[in-house]
C-alpha positions in Angstrom: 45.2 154.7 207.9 48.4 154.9 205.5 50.6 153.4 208.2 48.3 150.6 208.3 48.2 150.0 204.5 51.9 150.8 204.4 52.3 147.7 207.4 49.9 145.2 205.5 52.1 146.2 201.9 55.1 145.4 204.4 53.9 141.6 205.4 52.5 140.9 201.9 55.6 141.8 200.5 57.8 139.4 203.5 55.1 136.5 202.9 55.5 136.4 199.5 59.4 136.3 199.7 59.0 133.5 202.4 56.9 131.7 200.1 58.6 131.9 196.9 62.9 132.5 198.0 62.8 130.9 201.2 60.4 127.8 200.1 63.0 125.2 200.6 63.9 126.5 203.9 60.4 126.7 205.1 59.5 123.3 203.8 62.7 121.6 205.6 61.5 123.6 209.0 57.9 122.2 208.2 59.3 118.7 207.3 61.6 119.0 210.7 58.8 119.7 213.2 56.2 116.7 211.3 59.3 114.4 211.5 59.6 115.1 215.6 56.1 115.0 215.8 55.8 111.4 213.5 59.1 110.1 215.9 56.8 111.1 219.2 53.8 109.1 217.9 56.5 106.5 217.1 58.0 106.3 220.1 54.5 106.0 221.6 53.6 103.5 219.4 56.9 101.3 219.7 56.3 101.7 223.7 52.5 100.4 223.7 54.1 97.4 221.3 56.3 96.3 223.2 54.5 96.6 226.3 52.0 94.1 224.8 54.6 92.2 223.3 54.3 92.9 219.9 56.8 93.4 217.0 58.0 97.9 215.6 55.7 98.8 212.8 59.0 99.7 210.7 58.3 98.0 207.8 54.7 99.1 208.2 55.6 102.9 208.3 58.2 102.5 205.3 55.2 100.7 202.9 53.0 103.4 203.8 55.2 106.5 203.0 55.9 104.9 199.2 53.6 106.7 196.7 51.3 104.8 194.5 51.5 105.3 190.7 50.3 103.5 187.7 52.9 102.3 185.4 53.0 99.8 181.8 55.9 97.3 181.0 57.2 98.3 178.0 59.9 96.8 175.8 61.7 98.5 173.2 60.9 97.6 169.4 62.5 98.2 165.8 60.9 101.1 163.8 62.3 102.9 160.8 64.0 105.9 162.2 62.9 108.2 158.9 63.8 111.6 158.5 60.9 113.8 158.0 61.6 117.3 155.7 59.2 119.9 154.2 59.3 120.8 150.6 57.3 121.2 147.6 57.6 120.0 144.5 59.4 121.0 141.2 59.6 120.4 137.6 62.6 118.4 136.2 63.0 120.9 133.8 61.8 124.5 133.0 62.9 126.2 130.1 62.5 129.7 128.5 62.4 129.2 124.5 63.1 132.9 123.5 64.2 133.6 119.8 67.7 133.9 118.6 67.1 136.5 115.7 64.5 138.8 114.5 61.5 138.0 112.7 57.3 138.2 112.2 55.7 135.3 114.0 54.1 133.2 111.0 52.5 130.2 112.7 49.6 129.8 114.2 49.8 129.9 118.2 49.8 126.9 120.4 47.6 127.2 124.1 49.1 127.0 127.3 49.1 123.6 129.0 49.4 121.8 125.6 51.7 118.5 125.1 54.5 119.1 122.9 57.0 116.6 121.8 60.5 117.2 121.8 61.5 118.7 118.2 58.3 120.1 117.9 58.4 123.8 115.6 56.9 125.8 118.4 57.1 129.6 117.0 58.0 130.1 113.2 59.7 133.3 111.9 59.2 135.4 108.3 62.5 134.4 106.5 62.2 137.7 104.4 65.4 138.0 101.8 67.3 135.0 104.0 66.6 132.5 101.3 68.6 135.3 98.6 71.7 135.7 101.6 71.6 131.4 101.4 71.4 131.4 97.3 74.1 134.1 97.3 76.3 132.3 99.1 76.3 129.0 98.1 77.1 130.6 94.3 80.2 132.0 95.8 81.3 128.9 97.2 80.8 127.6 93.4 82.8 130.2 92.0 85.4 129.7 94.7 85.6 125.8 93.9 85.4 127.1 89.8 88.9 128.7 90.4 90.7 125.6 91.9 91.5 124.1 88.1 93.1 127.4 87.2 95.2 127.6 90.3 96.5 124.2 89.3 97.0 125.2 86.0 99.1 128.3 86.6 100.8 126.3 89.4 101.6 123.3 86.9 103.3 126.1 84.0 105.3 127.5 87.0 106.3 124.2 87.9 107.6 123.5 84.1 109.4 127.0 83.9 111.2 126.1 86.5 112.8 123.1 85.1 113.0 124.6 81.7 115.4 127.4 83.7 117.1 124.3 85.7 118.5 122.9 82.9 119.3 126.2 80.8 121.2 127.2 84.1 123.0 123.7 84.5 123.9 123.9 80.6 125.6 127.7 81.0 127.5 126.9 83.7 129.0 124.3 81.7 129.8 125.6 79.0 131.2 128.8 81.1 133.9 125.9 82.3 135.1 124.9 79.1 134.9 128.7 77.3 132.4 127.9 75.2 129.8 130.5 76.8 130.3 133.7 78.2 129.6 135.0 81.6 126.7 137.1 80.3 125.0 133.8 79.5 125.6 132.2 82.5 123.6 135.2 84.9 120.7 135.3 82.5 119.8 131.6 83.0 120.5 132.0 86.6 118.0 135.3 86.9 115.9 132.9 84.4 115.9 130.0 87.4 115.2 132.8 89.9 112.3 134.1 88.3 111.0 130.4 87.5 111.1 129.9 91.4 109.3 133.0 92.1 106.9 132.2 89.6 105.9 128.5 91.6 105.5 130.7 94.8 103.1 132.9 93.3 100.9 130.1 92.0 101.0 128.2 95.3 99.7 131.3 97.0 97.3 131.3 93.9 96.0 128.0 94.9 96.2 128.6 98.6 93.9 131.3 98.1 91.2 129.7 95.9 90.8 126.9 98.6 91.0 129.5 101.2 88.3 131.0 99.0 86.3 127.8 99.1 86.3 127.6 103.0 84.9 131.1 103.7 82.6 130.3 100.9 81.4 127.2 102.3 81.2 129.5 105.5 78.8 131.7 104.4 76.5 129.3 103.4 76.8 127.4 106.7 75.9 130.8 108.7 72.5 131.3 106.1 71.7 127.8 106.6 71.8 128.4 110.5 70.1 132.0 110.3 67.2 130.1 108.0 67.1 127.4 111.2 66.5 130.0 113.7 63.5 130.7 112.1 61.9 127.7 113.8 61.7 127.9 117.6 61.4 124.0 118.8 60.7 122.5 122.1 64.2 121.3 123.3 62.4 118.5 125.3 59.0 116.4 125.6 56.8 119.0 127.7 53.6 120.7 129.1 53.7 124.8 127.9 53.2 126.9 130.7 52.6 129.7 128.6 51.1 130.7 125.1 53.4 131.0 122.7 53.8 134.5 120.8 51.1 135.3 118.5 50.7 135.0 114.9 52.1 138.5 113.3 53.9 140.2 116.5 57.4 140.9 115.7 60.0 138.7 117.5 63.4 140.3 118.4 66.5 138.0 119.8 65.8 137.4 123.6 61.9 137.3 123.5 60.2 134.7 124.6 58.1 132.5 122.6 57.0 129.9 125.1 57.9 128.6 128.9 57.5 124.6 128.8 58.2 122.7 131.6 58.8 118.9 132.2 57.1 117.2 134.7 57.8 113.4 134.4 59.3 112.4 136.4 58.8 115.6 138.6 61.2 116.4 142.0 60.5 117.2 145.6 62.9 119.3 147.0 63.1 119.9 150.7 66.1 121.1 153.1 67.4 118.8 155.4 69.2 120.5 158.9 72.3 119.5 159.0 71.5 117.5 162.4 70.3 115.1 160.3 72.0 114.9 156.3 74.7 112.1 157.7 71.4 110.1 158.2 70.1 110.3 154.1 71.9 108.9 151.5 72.0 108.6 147.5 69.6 106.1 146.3 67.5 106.0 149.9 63.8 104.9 149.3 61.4 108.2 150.3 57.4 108.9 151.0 55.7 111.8 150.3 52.4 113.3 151.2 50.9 116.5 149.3 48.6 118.7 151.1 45.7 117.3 148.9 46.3 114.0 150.9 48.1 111.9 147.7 50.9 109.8 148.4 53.8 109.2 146.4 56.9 107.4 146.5 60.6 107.9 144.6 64.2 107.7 145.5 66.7 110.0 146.6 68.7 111.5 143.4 70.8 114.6 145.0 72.0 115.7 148.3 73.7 118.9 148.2 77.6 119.0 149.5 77.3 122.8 150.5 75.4 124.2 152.8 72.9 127.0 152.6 74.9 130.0 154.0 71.6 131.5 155.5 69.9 128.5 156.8 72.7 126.2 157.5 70.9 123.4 155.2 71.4 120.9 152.4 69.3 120.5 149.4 67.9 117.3 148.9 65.9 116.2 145.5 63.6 113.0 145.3 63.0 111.8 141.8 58.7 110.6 141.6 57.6 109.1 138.7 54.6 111.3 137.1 53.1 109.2 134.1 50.0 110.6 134.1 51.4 114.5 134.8 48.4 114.3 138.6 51.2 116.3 140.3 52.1 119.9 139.5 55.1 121.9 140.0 55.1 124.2 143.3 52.6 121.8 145.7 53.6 121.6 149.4 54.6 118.2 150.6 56.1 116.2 153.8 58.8 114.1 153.1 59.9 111.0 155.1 63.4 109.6 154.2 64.3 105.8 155.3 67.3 105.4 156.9 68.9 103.0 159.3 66.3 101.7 161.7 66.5 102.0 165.3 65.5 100.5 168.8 61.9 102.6 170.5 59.7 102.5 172.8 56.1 103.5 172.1 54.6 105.5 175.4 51.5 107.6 175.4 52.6 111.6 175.1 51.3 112.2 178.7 54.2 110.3 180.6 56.8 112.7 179.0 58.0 115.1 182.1 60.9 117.5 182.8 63.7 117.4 185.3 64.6 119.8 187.2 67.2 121.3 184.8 64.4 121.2 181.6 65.6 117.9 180.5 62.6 116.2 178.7 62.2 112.3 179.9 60.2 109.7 182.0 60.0 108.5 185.1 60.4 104.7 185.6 60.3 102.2 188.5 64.0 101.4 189.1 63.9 98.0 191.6 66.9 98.7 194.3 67.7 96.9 197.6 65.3 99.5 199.3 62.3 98.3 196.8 61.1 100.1 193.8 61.9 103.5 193.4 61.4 106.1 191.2 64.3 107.0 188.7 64.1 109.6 185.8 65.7 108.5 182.4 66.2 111.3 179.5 64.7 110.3 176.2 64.8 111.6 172.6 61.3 112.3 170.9 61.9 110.2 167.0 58.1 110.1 166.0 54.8 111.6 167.3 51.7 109.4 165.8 47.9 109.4 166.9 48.8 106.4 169.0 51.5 107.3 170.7 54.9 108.7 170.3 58.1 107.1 169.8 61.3 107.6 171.9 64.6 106.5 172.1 67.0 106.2 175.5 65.1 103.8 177.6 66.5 100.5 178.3 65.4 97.1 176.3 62.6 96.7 178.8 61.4 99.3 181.3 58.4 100.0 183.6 57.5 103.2 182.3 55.3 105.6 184.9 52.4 106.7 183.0 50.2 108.3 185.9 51.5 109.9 188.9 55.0 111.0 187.1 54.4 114.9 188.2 54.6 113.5 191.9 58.0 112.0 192.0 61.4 112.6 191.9 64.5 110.4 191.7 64.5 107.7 194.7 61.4 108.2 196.1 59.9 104.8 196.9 56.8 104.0 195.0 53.9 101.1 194.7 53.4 100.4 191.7 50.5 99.0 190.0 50.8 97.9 186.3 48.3 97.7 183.7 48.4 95.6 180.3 48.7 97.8 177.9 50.3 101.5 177.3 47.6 104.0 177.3 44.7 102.7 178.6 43.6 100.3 175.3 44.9 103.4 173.2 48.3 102.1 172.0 47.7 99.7 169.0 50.1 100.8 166.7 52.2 97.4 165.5 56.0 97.8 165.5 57.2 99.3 162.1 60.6 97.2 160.8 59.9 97.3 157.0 61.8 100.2 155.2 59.8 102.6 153.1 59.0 101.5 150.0 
């Protein structure tokens, strides 16, 4: 009983092989013994034909060996060959107004998802003793500018010393010449012109100082003035608040946040393009968008990213959208189709797509030969799948495309074809598409 199980395992196991390894082989041997067997009845035929004088069947025998299909004439039509990219949209601008010094909140709050202008005082701060700091400083910027007159002053007297001890000097040595002073004389004016010439260095300094004064003065009372302007938190642009802003009485320190606005008009969508497909999207290109809600909206391109993502290997593209009445938000999922240059297609129903032997997708057409029409499979690219058809480039200007029967062919087997008007059976309306997106 286990032998025979162990035999039956045995011829399973060889009749599988045959079938599946040795197919070819066992086809051809197959194909071999029906060809001797079609050449007898041939023979036998021929024989009885010409023994009653009639004409070989040749012809007759070729015709019915071809292998009927159904195939459409189809010629090849101008469609805008967009590129389509996933993204989601994004505000123009987002930014985090967060307080510079420290201070008690002392305006009232304003609510998330408010409009506020750009300029508008946001979060106000306690000044506290700043005011005193700003009065303190401008009076010693007055007292610095007070002390400019005597600088001058003192600086004017040096000035007239100095000449005074000129002259005495310029007299001595004279009169040192002739014998009518003595040498004494002569290095007391000199020490005399000296000390004059000090006395102009120290009241330039003098005057240096008092303007130097002035400038750290005037200093000071620039850095209250800015300390008393960081009490009042603006919005740095025209905005929606994505958040409340701090509450009236909580303590503000430098970095905290007093509100989040966002701009969202115009508003971006930002997708990532493979880089298969960036040389085909350029600067300025028209786009269309559709959110997930079903809205459609329309911008241009405004950035495409020189560097790629180093995970991804993708660019960053932006479209700008206008957004007047703010219907769009930031973070919705959208599909975006990019015009660029338009190209030459052929719209076939989905079904006559097929695979060669090597995985190569394509269809089969009828390819007219001396021998009559045979089959012939042309690779094609897949540029658009739409609910009447898809859209595929590689065929020739005009083709008869195989639509039924595509699975049963391979490349040169004769077929009879029989064409029908249109592409899928009254399915394929869809008008060719030339006009760029707008």
């Amino acid at each position: 009983m286990r032998l025979f199980s162990i035999l039956a395992a045995v011829v399973a196991a060889l009749l599988i092989y045959a079938f599946v390894f040795e197919r070819d082989r066992l086809t051809a041997s197959l194909g071999m013994v029906d060809t001797a067997e079609t050449q007898a009845d041939t023979t036998d035929t021929s024989g009885a034909s010409e023994a009653d004088g009639t004409e070989g069947t040749d012809g007759a025998n070729e015709t019915s060996a071809a292998i009927g299909v159904v195939a459409v004439h189809s010629r090849a039509e101008m469609i805008d060959n967009a590129v389509i990219v996933r993204g989601q949209t994004e505000a123009q601008r987002q930014v985090d107004a967060r307080a510079e010094t420290s201070g008690r909140v002392v305006s009232e709050p304003l609510r998330k998802g408010a409009f506020v202008e750009a300029g508008q005082i946001m979060c106000e701060l306690d000044p506290g003793t700043r005011k005193a700091a700003l009065a303190e400083a401008e009076a010693r910027r007055a007292e610095a500018e007070a002390r400019i007159p005597e600088a001058e002053a003192r600086l004017a007297e040096a000035q007239a010393r100095l000449a005074e001890a000129e002259i005495n000097d310029t007299a001595a040595s004279r009169l040192s010449e002739s014998g009518f002073a003595s040498d004494t004389r002569v290095a007391g004016t000199r020490a005399a012109l000296s000390a004059g010439k000090a006395a102009v260095e120290a009241a330039k300094s003098g005057l240096d100082a008092a303007r130097t004064g002035i400038q750290s003065a005037a200093a000071g009372v620039a850095a209250a003035r800015e300390e008393l302007e960081r009490l009042r938190i603006a919005a740095p642009f025209a905005g929606l608040l994505e958040s409340d802003t701090a509450e009236l009485g909580s303590l503000l320190q430098p970095g905290a946040l007093c509100a989040t606005v966002i701009q969202l008009d115009p508003i971006k969508l930002v997708g990532f393009v493979p880089e298969t497909a960036v040389d085909r999207i350029e600067t300025g290109s028209m786009a269309r968008a559709q959110l997930v809600s079903g809205r459609e909206v329309t911008g241009q391109v405004s950035f495409l990213s020189r560097s790629a993502d180093p995970e991804t290997r993708t660019f960053r593209v932006e479209v700008t959208v206008p957004n007047p009445d703010l219907a769009l938000r930031d973070g919705q999922t959208a599909e975006i189709a990019i015009a660029s240059e338009g190209t030459s297609a052929h719209l076939l129903p989905q079904s006559a797509l097929t695979l060669n032997d090597n995985g190569v997708l394509g269809v089969r057409i009828v390819s007219e030969t001396d021998g009559g029409a045979r089959a012939e499979f042309v690779a094609v690219t897949l540029l658009r799948d739409t609910p009447n058809g898809i859209w595929v480039a590689g065929l020739p200007e005009a083709a008869d495309v195989i639509v039924i029967g595509q699975e049963y062919v391979i490349d040169g087997v004769p077929v009879a074809a029989t064409f029908r008007e249109d592409k899928a059976g009254g399915a394929l309306t869809e008008a060719p598409r030339t006009e760029a997106i707008q």
